[in-house]
C-alpha positions as CSV (number, residue, x, y, z in Angstrom):
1,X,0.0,0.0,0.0
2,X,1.3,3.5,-0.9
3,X,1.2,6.2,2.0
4,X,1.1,10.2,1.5
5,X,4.7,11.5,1.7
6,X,3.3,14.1,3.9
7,X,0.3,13.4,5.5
8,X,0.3,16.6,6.9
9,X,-0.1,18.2,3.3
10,X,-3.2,16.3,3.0
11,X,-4.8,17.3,6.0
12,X,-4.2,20.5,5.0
13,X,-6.2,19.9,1.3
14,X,-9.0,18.4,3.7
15,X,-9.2,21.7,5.7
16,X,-9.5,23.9,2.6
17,X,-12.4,21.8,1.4
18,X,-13.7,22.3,4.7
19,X,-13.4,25.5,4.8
20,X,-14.6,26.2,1.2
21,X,-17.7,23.7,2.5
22,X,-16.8,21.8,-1.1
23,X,-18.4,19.0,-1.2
24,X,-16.7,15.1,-0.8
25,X,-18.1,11.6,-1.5
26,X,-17.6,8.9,0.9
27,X,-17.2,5.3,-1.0
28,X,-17.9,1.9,0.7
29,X,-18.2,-1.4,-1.1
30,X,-20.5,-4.1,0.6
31,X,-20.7,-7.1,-0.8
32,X,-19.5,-5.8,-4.5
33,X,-22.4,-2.9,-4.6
34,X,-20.9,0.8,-3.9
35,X,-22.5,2.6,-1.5
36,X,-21.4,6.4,-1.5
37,X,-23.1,9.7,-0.3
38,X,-22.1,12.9,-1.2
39,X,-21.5,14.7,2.5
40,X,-19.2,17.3,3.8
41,X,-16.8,18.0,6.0
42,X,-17.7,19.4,10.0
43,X,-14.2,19.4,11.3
44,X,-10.6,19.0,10.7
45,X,-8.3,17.6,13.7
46,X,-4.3,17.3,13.6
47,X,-4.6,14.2,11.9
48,X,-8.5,13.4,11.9
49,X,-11.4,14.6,10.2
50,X,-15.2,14.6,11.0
51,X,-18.1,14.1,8.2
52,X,-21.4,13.6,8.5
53,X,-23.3,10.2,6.8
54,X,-26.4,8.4,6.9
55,X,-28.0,5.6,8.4
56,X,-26.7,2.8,5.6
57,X,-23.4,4.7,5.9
58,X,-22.8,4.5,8.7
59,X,-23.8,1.2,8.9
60,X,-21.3,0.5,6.6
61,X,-18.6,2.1,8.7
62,X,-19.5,0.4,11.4
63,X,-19.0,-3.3,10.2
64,X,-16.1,-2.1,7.8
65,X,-14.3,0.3,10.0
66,X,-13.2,2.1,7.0
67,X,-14.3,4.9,4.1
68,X,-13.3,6.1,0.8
69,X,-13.1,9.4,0.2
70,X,-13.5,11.1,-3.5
71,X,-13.5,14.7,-4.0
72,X,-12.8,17.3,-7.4
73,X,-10.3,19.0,-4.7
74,X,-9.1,15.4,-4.3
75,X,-5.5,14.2,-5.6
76,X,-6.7,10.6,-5.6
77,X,-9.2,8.4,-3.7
78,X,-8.4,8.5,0.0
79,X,-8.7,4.9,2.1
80,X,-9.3,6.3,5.5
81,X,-9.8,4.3,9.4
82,X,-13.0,5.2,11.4
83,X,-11.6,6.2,15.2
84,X,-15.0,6.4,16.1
85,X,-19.4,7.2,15.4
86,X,-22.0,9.1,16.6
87,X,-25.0,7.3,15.5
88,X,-27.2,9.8,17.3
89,X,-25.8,12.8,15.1
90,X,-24.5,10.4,12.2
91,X,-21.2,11.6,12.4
92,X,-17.8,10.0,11.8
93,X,-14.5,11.0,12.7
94,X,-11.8,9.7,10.0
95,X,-7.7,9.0,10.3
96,X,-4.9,6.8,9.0
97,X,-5.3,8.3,5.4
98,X,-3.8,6.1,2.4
99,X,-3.7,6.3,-1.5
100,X,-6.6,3.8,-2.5
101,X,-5.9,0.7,-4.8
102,X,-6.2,2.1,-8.2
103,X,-9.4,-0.5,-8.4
104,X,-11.6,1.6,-6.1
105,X,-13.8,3.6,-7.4
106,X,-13.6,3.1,-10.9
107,X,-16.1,0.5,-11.6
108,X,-18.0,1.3,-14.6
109,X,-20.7,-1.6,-13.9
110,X,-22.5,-3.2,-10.6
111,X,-20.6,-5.6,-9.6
112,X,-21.9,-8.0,-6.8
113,X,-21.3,-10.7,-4.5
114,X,-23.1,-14.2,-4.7
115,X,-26.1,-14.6,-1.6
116,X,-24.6,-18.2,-1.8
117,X,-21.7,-20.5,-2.6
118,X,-21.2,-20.4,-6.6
119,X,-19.0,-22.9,-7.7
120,X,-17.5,-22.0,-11.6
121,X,-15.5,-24.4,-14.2
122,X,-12.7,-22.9,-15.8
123,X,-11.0,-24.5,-18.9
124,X,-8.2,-22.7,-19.8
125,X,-7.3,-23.0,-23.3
126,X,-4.6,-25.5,-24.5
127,X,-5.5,-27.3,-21.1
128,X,-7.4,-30.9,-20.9
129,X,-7.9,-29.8,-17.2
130,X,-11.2,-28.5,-15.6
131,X,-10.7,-26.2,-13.0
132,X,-13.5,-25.7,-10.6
133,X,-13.7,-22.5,-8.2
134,X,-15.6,-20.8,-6.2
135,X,-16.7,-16.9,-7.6
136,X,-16.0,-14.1,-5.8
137,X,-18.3,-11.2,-8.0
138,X,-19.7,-10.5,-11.0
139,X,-20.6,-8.2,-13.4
140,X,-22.4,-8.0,-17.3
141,X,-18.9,-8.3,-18.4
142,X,-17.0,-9.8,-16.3
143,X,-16.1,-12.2,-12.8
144,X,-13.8,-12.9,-10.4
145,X,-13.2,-16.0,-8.5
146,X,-11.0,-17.7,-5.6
147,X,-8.2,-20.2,-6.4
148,X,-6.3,-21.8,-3.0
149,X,-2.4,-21.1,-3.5
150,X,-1.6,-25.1,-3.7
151,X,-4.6,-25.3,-6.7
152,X,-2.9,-22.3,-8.3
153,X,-2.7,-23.1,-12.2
154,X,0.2,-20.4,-12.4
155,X,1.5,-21.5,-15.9
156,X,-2.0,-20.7,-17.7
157,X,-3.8,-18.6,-15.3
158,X,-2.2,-15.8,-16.4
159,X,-3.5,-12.0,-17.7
160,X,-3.8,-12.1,-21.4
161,X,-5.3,-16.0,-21.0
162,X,-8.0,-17.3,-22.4
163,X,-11.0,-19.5,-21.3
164,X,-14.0,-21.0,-21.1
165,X,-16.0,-20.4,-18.2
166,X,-19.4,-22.0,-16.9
167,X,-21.5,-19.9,-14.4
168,X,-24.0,-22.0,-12.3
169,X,-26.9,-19.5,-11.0
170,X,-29.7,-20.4,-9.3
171,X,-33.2,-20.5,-11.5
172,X,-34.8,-17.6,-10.6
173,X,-32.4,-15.7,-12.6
174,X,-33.7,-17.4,-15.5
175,X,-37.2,-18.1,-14.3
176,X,-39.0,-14.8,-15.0
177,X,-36.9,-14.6,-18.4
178,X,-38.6,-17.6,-19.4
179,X,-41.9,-16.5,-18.9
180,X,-42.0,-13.8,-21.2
181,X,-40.6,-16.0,-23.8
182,X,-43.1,-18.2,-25.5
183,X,-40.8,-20.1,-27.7
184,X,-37.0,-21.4,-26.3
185,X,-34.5,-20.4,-28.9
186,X,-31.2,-22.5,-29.5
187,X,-29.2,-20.2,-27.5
188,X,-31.4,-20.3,-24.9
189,X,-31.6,-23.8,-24.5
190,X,-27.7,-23.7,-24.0
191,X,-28.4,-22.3,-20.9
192,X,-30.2,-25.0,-19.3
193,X,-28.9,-27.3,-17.3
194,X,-27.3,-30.5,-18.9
195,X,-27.7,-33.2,-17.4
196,X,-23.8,-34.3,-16.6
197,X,-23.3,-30.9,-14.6
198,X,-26.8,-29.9,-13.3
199,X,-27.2,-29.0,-9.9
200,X,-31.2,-28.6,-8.5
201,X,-32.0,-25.1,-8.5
202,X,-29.6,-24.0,-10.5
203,X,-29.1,-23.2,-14.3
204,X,-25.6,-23.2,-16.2
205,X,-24.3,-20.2,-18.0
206,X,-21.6,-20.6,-20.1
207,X,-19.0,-18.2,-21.9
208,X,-15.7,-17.1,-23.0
209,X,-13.1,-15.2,-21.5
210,X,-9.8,-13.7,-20.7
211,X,-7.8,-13.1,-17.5
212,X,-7.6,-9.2,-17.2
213,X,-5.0,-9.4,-13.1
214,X,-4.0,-12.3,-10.3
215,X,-3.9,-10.8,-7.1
216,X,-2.8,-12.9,-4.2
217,X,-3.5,-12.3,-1.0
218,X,-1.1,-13.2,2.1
219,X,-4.0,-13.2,4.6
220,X,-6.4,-16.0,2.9
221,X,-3.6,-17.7,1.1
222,X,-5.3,-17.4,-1.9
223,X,-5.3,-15.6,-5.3
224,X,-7.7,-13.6,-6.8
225,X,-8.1,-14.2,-10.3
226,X,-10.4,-11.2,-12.7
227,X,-11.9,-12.1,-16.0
228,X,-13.3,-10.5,-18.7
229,X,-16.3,-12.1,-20.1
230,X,-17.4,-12.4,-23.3
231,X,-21.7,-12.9,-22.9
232,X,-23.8,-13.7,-25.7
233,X,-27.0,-11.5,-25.6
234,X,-29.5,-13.9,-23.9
235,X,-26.5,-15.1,-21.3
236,X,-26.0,-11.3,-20.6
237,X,-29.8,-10.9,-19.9
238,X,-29.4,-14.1,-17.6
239,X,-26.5,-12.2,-15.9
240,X,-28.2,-8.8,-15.5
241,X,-31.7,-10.4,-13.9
242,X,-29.0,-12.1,-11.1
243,X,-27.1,-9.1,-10.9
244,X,-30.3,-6.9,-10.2
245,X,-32.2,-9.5,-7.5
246,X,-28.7,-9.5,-5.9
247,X,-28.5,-5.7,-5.9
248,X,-31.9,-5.9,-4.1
249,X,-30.8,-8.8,-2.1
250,X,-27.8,-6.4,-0.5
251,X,-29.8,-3.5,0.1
252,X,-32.4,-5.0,2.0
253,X,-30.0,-6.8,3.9
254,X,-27.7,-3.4,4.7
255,X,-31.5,-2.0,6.0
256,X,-31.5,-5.1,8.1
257,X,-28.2,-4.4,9.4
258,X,-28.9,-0.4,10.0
259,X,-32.3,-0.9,11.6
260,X,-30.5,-3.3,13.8
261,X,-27.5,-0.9,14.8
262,X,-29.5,1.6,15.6
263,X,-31.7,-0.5,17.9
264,X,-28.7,-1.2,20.1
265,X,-26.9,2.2,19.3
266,X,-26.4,2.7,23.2
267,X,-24.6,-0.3,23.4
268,X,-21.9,0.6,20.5
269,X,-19.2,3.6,20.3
């Protein structure tokens, strides 16, 4: 991770835009979904600032214990630490601030986390091998999933790699698609299950692709592998119906987590 050079020169950029009352966008990602709101800036410490937020914001600070912060008066995304909340003024007071990953913030499509295990198969090509895995997100044009470091393929998983990939999603992604389709069209009778790989409940979605980064990370032991994906039109309409009942799916459940925050709010800093 990259720090300031001078921290100091940064809190300093933080108390013009306070003082200027610009405005700056705190960034959160929960379960793949951003979650921002445009806030501003109360107070400006030594080395701490405080902004105000909203319920699912603060929520989100809570059970993250961090923020993103974007601004025009900005140099770059800011990773910051929360120090501590008011959930009774929802306030936060903000510290410890980092350049972002470069990845942050510049998502250009919804990308979400699966409500349940998804297991993919990978064939890379110029590989007899089937490599299952379990996905981490996904988007209309593209996924990422988990390989354990001993299951690594590092000779062909590689950016610049191509593949075949097949998606198993549960059938009620496809199941109101269906319904307003009165005849089943070749393609979209590739996207049923067959019968070596179905799984109850679930329909199989497959597609080409190409490995875009490998990330590994020390903590899990594991590396993160991102692909570009190539849909055909009705598998992209597949996609998009699981990527929009997941989006619903997460924001229900951060309403969940807020009402229940703020039920107990005495109990919490």
């Amino acid at each position: 991770m990259v720090f300031f050079n001078n921290r100091m020169d940064l809190i300093q950029i933080l108390r013009q835009i306070a003082q200027r009352q610009s405005g700056i966008r705190l960034l959160n990602i929960y379960k793949g979904l951003p979650i921002s709101y445009d806030t501003h800036i109360v107070a400006v410490g030594n080395s701490d600032i405080r902004v105000m937020g909203n319920k699912n914001h603060i929520t989100c600070l809570y059970y993250q214990g961090e923020s993103f912060l974007q601004g025009e008066e900005l140099p770059t995304t800011v990773r910051s630490k929360v120090i501590s909340l008011n959930l009774a003024r929802e306030y936060a007071v903000l510290t410890d601030f980092e350049v972002a990953p470069p990845t942050i913030g510049n998502r250009s499509q919804i990308r979400v986390e699966p409500g349940e295990p998804l297991i993919v198969s990978i064939q890379f090509r110029g590989s007899a091998y089937e490599f299952l895995a379990p996905l981490a997100d996904i988007s209309a044009s593209g996924a990422s999933v988990y390989f354990e470091s001993f299951m690594f393929p590092v000779r062909i998983a590689q950016p610049g790699s191509d593949l075949t990939m097949t998606i198993s999603l549960p059938d009620t992604a496809t199941r109101r698609l269906k319904n307003t389709s009165a005849k089943v069209g070749s393609e979209e009778r590739k996207l049923l299950p067959s019968p070596r790989k179905a799984t109850p409940g679930h329909v199989d979605v497959t597609a080409n692709g190409r490995v875009v980064s490998v990330r590994f990370d020390p903590e899990t032991r594991r590396y993160r592998v991102s692909i570009q994906m190539f849909f055909k039109d009705l598998s992209r309409m597949v996609i998009l119906q699981y990527i929009s009942q997941r989006q619903s799916e997460i924001i229900q459940d951060l309403r969940i987590l807020s009402e229940d925050l703020y039920n107990r709010r005495n109990m919490v800093r």
